[in-house]
Backbone of each chain as ProteinMPNN parsed JSONL, in Angstrom:
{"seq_chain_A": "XXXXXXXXXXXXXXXXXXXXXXXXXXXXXXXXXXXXXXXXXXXXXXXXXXXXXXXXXXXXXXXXXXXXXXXXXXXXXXXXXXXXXXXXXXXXXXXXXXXXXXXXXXXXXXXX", "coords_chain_A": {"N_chain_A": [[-7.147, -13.569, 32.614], [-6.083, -14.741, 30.178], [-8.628, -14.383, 28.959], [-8.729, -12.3, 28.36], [-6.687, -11.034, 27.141], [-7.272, -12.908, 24.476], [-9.615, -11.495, 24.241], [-8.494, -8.639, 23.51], [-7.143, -9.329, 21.291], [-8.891, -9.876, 19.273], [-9.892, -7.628, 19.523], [-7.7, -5.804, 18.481], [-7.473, -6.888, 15.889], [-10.196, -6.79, 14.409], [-10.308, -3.745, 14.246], [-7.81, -3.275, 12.844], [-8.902, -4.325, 10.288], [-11.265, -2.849, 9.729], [-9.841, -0.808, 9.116], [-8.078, -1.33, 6.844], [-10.667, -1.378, 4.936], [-10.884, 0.783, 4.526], [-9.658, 2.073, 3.372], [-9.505, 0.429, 1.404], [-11.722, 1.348, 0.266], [-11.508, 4.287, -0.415], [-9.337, 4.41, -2.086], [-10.985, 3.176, -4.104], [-12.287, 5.204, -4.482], [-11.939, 7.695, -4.227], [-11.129, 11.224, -6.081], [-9.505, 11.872, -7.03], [-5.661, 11.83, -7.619], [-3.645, 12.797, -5.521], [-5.337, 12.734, -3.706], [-6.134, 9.593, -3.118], [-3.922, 8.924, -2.42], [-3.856, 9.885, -0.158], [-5.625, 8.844, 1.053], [-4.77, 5.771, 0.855], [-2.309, 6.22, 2.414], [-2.494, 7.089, 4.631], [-3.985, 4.863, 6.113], [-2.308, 2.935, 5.652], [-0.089, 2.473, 7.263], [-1.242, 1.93, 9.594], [-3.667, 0.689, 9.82], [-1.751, -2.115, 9.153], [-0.144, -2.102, 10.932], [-1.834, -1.958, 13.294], [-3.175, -4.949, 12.392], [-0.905, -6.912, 12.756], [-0.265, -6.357, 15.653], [-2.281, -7.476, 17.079], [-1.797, -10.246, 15.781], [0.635, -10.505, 17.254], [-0.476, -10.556, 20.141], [-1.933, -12.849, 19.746], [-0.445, -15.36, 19.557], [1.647, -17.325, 21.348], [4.195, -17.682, 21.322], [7.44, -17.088, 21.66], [9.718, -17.199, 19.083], [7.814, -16.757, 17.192], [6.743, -14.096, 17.436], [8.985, -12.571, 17.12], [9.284, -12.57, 14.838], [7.459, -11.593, 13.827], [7.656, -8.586, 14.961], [9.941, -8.205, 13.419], [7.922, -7.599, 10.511], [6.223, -5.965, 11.605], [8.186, -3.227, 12.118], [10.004, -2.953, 9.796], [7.662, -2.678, 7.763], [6.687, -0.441, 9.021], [8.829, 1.526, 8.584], [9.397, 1.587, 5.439], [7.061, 1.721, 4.406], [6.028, 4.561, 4.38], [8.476, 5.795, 3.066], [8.384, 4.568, 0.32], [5.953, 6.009, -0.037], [6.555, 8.545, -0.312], [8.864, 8.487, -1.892], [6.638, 7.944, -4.281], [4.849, 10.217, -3.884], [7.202, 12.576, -4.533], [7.617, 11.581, -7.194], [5.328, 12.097, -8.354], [4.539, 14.475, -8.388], [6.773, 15.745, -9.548], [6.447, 15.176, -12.342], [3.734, 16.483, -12.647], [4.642, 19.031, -12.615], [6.157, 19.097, -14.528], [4.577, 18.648, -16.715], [2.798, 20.732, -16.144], [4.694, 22.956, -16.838], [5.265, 22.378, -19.885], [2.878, 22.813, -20.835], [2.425, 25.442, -20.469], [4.907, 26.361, -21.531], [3.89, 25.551, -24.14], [1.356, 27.476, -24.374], [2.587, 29.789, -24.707], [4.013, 29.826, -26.765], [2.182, 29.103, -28.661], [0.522, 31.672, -28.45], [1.99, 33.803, -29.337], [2.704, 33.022, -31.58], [0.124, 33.701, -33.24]], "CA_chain_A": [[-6.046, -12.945, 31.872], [-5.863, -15.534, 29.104], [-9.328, -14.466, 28.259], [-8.356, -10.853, 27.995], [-5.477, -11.189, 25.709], [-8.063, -12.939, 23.189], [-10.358, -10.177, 23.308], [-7.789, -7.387, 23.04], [-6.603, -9.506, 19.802], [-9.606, -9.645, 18.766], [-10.148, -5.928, 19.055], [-7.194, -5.143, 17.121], [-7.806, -7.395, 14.764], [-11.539, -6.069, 13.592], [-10.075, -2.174, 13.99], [-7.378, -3.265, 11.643], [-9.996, -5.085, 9.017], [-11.843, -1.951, 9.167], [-9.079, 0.334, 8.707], [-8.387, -1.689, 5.585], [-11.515, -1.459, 4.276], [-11.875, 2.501, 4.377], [-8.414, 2.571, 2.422], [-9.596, 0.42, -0.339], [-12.623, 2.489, -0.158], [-11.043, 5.132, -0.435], [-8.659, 4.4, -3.098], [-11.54, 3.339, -5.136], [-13.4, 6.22, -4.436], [-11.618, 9.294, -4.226], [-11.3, 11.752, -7.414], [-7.566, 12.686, -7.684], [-4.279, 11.025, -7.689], [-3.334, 12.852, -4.115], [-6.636, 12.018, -2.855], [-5.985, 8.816, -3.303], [-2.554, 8.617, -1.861], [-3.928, 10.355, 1.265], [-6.367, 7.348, 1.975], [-3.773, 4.528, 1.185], [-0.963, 6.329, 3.095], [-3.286, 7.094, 6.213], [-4.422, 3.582, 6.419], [-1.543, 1.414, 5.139], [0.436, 2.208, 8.205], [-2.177, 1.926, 11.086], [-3.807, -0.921, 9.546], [-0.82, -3.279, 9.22], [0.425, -2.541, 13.095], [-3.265, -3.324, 14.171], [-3.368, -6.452, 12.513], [0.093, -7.281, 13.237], [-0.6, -6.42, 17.017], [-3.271, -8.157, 16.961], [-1.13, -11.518, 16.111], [1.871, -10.767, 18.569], [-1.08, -10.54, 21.147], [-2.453, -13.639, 19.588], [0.469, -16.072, 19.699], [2.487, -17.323, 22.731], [5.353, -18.458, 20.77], [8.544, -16.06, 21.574], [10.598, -16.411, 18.046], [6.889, -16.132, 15.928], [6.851, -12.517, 17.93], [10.227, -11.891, 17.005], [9.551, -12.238, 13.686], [5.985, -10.209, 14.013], [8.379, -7.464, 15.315], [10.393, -7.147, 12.494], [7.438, -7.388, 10.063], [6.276, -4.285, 11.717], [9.463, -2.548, 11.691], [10.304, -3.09, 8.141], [6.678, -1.972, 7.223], [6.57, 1.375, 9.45], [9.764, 2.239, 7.69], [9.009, 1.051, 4.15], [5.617, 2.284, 3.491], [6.123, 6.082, 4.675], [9.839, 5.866, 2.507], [7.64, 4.395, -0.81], [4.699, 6.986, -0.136], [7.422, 10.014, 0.093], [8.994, 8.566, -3.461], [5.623, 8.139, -5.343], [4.443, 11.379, -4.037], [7.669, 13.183, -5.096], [7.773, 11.944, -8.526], [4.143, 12.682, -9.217], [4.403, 15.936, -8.415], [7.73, 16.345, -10.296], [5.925, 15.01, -13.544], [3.034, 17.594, -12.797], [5.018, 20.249, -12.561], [6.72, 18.917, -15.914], [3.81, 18.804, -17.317], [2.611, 22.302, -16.144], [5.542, 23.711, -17.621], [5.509, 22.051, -20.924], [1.819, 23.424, -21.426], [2.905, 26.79, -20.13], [5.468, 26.798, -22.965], [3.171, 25.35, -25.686], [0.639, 28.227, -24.659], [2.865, 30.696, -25.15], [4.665, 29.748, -28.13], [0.775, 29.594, -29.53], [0.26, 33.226, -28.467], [3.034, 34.706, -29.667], [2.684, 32.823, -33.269], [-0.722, 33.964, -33.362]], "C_chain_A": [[-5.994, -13.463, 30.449], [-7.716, -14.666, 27.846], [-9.233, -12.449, 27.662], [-8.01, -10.568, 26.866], [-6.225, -11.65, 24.552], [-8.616, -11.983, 22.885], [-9.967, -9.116, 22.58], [-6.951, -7.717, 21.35], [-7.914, -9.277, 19.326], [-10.317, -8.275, 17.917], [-9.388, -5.425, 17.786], [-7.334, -5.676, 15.809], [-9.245, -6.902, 13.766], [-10.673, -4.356, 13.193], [-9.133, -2.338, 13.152], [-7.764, -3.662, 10.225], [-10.683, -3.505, 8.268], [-11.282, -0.861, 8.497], [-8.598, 0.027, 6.932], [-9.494, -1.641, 4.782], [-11.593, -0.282, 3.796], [-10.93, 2.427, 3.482], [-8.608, 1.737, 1.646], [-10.785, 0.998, -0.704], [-12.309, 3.307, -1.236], [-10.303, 5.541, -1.943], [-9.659, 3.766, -4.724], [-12.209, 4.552, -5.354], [-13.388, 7.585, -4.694], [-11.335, 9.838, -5.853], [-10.106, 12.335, -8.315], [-6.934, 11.596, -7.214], [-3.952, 11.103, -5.904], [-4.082, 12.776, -3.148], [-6.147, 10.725, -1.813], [-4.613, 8.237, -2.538], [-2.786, 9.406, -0.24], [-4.408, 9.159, 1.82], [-5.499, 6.049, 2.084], [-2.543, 4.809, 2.185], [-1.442, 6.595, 4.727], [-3.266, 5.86, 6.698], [-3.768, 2.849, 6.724], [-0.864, 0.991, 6.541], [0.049, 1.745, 9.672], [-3.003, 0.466, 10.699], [-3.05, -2.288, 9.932], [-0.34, -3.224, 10.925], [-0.889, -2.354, 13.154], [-2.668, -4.42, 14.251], [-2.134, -7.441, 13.085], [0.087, -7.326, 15.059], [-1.487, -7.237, 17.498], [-2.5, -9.926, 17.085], [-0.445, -11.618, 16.984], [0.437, -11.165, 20.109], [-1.713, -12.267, 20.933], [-2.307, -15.348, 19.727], [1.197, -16.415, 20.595], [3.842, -17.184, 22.216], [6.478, -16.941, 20.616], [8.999, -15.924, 19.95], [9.07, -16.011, 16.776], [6.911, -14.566, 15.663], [7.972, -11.699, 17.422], [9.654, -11.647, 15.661], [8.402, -11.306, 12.983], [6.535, -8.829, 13.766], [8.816, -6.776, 13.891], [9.652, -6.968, 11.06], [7.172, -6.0, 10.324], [6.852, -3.205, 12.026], [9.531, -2.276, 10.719], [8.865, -2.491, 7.716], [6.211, -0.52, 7.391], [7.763, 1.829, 8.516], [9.688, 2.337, 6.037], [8.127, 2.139, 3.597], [6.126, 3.91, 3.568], [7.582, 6.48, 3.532], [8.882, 5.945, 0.595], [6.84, 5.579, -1.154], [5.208, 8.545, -0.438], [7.725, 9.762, -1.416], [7.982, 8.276, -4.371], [5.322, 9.273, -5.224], [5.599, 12.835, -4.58], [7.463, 12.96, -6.628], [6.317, 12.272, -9.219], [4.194, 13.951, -9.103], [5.51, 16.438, -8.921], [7.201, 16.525, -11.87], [4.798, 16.021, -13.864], [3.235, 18.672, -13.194], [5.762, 20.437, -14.35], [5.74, 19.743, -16.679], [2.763, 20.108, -17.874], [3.062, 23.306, -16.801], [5.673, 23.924, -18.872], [4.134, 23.2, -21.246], [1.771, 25.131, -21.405], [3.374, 27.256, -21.346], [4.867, 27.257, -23.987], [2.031, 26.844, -26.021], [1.058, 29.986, -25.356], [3.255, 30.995, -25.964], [3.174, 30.176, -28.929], [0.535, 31.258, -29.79], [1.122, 34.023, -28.982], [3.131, 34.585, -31.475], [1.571, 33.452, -33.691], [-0.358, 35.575, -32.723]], "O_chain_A": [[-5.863, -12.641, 29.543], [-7.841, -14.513, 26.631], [-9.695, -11.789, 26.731], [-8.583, -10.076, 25.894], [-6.031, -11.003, 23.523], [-8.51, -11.418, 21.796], [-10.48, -8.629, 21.572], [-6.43, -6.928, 20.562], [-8.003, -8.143, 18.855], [-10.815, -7.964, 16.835], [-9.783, -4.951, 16.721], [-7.316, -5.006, 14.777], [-9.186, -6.716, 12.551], [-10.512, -3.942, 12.046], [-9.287, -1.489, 12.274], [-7.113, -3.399, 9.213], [-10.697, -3.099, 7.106], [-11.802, -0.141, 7.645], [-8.71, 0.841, 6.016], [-9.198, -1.942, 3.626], [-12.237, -0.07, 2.768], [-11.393, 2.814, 2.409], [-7.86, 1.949, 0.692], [-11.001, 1.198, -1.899], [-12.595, 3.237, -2.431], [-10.526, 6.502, -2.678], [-9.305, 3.833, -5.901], [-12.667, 4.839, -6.46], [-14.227, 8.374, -5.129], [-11.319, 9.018, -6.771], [-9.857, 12.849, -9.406], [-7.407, 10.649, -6.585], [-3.951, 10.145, -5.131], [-3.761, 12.745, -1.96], [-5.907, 10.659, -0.607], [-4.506, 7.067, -2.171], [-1.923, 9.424, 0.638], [-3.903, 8.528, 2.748], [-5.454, 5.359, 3.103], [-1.885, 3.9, 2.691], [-0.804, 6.319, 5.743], [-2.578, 5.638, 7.695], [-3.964, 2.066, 7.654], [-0.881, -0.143, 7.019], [0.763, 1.339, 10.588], [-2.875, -0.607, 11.288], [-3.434, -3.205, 10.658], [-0.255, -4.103, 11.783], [-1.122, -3.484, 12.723], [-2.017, -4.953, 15.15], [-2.327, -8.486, 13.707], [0.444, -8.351, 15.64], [-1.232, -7.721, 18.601], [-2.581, -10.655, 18.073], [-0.554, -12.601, 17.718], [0.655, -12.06, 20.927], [-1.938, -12.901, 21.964], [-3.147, -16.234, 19.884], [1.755, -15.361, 20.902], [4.607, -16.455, 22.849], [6.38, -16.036, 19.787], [8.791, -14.845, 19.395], [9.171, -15.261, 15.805], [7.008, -13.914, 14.623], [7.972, -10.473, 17.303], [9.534, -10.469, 15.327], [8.441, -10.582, 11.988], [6.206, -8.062, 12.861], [8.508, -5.714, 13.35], [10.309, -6.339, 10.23], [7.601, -5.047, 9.675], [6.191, -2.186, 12.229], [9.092, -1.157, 10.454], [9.106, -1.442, 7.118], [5.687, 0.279, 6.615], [7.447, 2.609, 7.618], [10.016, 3.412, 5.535], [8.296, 3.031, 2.766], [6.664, 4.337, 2.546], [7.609, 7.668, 3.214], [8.775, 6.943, -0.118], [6.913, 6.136, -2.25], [4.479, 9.497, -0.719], [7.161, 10.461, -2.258], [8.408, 8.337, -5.524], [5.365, 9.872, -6.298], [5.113, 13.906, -4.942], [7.177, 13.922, -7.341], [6.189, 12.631, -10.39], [3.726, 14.559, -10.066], [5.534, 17.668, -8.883], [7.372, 17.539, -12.547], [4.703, 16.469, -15.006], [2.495, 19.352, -13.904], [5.848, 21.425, -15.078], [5.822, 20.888, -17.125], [2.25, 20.435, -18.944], [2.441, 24.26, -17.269], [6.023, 25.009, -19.338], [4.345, 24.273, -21.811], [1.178, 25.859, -22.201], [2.849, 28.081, -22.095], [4.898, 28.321, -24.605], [1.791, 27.304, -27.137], [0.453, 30.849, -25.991], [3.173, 32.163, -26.344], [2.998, 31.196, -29.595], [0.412, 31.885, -30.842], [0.775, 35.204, -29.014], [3.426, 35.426, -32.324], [1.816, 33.981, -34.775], [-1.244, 36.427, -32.654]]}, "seq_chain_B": "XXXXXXXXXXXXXXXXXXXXXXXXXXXXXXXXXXXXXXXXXXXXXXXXXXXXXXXXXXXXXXXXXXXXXXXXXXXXXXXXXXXXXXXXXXX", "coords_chain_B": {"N_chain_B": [[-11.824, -14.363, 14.256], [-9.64, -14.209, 13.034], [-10.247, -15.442, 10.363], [-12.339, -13.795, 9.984], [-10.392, -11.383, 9.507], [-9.004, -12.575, 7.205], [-11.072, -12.236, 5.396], [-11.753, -9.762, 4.857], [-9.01, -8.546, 3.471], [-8.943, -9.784, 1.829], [-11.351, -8.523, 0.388], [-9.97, -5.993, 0.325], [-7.765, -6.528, -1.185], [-8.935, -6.921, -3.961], [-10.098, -4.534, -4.812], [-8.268, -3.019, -4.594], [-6.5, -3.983, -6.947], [-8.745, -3.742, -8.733], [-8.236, -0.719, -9.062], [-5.736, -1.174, -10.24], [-6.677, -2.028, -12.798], [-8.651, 0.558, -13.617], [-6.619, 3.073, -13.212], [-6.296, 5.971, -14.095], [-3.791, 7.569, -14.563], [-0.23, 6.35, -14.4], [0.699, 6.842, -11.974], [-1.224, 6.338, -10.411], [-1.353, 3.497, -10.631], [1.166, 2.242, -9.861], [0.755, 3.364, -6.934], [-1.605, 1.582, -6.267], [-0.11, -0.885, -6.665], [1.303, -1.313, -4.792], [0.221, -0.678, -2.526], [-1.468, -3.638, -2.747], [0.877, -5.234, -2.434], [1.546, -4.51, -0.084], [-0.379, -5.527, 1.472], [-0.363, -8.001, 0.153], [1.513, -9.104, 2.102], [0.481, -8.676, 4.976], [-1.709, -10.789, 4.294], [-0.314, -13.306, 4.122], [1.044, -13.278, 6.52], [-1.558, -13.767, 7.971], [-2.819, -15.755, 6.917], [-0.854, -17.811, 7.301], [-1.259, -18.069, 10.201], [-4.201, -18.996, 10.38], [-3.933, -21.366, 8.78], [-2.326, -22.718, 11.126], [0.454, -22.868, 10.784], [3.235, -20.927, 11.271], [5.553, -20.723, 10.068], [5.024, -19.413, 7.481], [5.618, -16.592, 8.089], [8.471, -16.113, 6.911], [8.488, -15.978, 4.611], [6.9, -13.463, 4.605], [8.274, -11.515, 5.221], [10.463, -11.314, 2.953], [9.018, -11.128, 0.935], [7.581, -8.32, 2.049], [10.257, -6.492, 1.226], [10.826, -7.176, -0.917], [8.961, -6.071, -2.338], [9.007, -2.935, -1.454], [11.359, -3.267, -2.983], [10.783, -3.252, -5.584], [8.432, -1.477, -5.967], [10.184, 1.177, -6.006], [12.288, 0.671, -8.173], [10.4, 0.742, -10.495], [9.745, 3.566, -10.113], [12.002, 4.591, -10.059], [12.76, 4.156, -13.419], [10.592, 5.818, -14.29], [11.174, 8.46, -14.891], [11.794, 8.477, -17.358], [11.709, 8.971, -20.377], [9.762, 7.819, -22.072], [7.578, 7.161, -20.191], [6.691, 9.039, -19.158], [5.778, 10.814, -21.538], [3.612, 8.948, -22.427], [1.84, 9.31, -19.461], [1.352, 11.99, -20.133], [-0.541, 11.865, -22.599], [-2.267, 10.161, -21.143], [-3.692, 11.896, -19.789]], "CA_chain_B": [[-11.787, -13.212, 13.7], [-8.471, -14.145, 11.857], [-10.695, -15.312, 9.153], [-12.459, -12.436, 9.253], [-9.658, -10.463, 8.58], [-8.598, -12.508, 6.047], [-11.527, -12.139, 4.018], [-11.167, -8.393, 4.701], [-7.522, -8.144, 3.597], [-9.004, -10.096, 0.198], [-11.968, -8.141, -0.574], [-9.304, -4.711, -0.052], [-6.713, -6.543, -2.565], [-9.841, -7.016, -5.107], [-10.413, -3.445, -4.974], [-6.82, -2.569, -5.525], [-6.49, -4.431, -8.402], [-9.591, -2.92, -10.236], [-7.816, 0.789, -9.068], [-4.747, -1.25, -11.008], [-6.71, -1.726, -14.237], [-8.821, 1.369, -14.394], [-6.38, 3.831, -13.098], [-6.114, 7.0, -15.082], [-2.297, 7.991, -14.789], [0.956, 5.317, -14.185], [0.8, 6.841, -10.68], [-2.45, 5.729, -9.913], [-0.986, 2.235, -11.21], [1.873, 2.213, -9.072], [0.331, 3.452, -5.779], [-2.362, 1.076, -6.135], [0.723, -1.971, -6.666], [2.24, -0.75, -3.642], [-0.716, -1.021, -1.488], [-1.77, -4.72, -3.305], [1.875, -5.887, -1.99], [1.793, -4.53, 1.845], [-1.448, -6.392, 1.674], [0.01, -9.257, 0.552], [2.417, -9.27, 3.057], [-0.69, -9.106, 5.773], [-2.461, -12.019, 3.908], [0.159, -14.67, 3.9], [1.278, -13.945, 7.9], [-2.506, -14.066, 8.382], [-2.716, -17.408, 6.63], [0.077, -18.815, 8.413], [-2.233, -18.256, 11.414], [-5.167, -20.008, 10.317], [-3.617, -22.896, 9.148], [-2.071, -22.873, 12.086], [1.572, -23.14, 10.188], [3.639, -19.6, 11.21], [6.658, -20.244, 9.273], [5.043, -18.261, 6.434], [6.081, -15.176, 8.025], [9.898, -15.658, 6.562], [8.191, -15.501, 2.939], [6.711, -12.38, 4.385], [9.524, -10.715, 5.146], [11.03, -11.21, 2.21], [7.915, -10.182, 0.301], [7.795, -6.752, 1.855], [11.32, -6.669, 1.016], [10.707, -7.448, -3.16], [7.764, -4.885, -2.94], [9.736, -1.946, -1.722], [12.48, -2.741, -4.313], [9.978, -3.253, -7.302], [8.531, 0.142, -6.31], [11.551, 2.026, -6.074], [12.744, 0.312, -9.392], [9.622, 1.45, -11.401], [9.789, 5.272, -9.758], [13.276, 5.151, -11.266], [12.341, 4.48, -14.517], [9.35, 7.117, -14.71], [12.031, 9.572, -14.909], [12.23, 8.195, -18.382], [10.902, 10.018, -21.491], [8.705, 7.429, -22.993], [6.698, 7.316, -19.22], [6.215, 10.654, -19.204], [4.621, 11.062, -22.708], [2.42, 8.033, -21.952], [1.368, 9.465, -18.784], [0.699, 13.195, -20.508], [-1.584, 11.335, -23.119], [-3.828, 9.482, -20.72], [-4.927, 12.809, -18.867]], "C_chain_B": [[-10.375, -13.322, 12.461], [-9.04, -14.479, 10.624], [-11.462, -14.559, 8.809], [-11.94, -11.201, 8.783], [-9.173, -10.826, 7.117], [-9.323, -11.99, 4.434], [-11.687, -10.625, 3.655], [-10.443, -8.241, 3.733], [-8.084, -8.639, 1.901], [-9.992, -9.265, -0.501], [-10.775, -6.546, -0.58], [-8.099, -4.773, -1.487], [-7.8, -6.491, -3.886], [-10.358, -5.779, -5.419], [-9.047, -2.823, -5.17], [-6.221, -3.162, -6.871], [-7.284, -3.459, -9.389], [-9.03, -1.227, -10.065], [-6.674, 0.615, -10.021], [-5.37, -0.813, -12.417], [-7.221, -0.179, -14.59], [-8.403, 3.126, -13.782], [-5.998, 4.484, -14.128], [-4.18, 7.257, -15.534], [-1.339, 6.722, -14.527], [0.84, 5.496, -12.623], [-0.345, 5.97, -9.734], [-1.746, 4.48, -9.805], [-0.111, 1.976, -9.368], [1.363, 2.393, -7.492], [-0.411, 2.052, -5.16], [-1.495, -0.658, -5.887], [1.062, -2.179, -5.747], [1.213, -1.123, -2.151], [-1.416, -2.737, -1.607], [-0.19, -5.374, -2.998], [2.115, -5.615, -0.666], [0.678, -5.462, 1.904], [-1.358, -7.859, 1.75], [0.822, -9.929, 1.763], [1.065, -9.622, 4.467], [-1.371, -10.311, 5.317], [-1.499, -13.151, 4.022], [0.81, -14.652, 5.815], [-0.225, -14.172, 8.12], [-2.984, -15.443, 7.958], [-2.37, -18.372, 7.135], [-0.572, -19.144, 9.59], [-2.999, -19.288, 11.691], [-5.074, -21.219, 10.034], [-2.827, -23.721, 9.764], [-0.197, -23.474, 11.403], [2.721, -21.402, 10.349], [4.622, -19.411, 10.672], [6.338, -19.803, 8.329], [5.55, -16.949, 6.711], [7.531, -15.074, 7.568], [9.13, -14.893, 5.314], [7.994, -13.993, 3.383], [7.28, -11.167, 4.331], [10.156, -10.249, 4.385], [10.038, -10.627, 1.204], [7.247, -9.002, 0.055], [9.087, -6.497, 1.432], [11.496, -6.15, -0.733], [9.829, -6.079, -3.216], [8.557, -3.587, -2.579], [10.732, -2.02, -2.813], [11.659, -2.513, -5.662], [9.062, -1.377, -7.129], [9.028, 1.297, -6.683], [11.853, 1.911, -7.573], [11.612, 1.322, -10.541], [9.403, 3.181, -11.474], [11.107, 5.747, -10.708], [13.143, 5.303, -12.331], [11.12, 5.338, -15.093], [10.133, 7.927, -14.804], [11.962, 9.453, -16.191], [11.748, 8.685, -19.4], [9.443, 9.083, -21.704], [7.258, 6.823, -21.471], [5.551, 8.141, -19.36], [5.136, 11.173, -20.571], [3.44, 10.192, -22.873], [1.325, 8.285, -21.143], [0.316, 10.699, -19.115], [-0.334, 12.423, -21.973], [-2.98, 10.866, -22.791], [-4.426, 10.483, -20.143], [-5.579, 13.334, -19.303]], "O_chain_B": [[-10.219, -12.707, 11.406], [-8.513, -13.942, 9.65], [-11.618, -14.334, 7.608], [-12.445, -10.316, 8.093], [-8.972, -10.062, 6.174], [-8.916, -11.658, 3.32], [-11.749, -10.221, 2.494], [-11.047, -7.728, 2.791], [-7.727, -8.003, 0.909], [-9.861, -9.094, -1.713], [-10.808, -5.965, -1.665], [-7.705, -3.939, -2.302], [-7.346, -5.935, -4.886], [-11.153, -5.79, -6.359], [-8.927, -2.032, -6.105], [-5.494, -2.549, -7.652], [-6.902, -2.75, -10.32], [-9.409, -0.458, -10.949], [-6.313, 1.593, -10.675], [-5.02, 0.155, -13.092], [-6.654, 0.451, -15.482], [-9.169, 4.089, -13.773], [-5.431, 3.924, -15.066], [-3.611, 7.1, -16.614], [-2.107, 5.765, -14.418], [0.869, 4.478, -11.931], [-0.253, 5.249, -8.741], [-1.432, 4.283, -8.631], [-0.563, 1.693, -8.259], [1.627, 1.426, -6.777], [-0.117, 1.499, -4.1], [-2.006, -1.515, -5.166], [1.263, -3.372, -5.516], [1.517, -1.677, -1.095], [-1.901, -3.147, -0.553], [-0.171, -6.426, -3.636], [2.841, -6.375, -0.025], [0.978, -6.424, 2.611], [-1.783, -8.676, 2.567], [0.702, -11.073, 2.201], [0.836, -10.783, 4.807], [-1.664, -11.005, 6.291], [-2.122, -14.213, 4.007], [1.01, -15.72, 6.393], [-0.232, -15.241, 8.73], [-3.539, -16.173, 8.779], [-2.942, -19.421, 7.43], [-0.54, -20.286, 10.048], [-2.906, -20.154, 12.561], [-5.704, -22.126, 10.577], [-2.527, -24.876, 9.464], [0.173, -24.599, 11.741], [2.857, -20.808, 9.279], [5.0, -18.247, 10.533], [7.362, -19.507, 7.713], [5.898, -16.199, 5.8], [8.016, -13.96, 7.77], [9.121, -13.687, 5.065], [8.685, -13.159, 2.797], [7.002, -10.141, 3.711], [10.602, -9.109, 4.512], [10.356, -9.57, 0.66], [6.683, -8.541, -0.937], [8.687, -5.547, 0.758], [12.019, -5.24, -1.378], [10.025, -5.182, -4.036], [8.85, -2.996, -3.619], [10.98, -1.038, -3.513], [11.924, -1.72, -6.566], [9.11, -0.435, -7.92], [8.572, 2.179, -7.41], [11.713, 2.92, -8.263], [11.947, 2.313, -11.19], [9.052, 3.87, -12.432], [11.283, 6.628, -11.551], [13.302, 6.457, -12.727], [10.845, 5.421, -16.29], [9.325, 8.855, -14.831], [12.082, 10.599, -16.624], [10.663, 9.023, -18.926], [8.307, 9.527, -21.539], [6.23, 6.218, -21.776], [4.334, 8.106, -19.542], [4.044, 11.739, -20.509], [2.396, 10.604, -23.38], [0.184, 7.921, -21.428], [-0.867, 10.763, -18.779], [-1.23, 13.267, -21.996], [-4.078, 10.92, -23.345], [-5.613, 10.328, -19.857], [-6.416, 13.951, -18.644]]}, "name": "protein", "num_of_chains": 2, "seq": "XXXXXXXXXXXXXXXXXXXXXXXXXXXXXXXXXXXXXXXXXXXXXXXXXXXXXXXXXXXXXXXXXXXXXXXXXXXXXXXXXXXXXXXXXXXXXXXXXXXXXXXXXXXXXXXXXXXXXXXXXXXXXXXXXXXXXXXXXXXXXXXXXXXXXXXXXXXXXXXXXXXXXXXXXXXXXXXXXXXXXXXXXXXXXXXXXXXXXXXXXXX"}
């Protein structure tokens, strides 16, 4: 049993390493903004509860667990909350931005 | 394996950094901050581990804690004019 529980940390522990890895891949790699926010926002959350699972499984100690817990509490709620307000205001500023050039093109055409 | 996550967890912050310096837009910036502070948060309970010391996980707590507010904070101020014309320059 004892030797179980290591391996199954173990497990989560690599599948959360790797899951980190693809998402800074990723975030170096990809070619847009919402690219980019797909691979960190996929990852961030499945990553951190791995590795976090990974310790509760890893630790005997009741209040360490407790406080494991509300690491990954506070982080499932967090990240997905953050990822919702970066991806609104970039796409508010886009749309700004869309608009403004919209204007400028038409003011051009019309002076011309 | 805990130190092989850690050195994971460091080469992914060393690659969010360089997305810090040579991101194109503020968003880039920001995203990339955001993901370089959940990280930290994973690197210092994973620390606590290895050197076999687990009261680091209060700091961490409080560390995801600072990083959602400092995100939030900076989203607020992108609303702000002189963001915005910064941001429409670098594209």
């Amino acid at each position: 049993m004892d030797a179980f529980i290591h391996i199954s940390s173990s497990l989560f522990l690599l599948i959360g390493s790797f899951l980190c890895l693809s998402g800074g891949i990723g975030i170096l790699r990809f070619p847009d903004f919402y690219t980019r926010m797909h691979a960190v926002g996929v990852t961030e959350t499945l990553a951190t509860a791995m590795i976090l699972i990974g310790l509760i499984l890893y630790n005997p100690d009741f209040l360490v667990d407790v406080k494991l817990v509300i690491i990954l509490l506070m982080t499932l709620f967090i990240s997905p909350t953050a990822g919702h307000a970066l991806a609104n205001a970039a796409m508010l500023n886009d749309k700004m931005q869309k608009d403004d050039n919209k204007q400028n093109s038409e003011v051009k055409s019309s002076t011309s | 394996m805990l130190i092989a996550a850690t050195l994971a967890i460091l080469v992914v912050m060393i690659m969010a950094i360089m997305r810090v310096f040579i991101g194109p837009t503020l968003y880039d910036r920001v995203l990339a901050v955001n993901m370089f502070g959940t990280k930290t948060v994973l690197l210092i309970s994973l620390l606590g581990f290895v050197m076999g010391r687990p009261e680091f996980l209060d700091i961490a707590i409080v560390y995801s804690l600072i990083n959602f507010i400092s995100v939030i904070g900076v989203l607020r101020y992108s609303d702000h004019f002189i963001f915005k014309q910064s941001g429409q320059s670098k594209k």
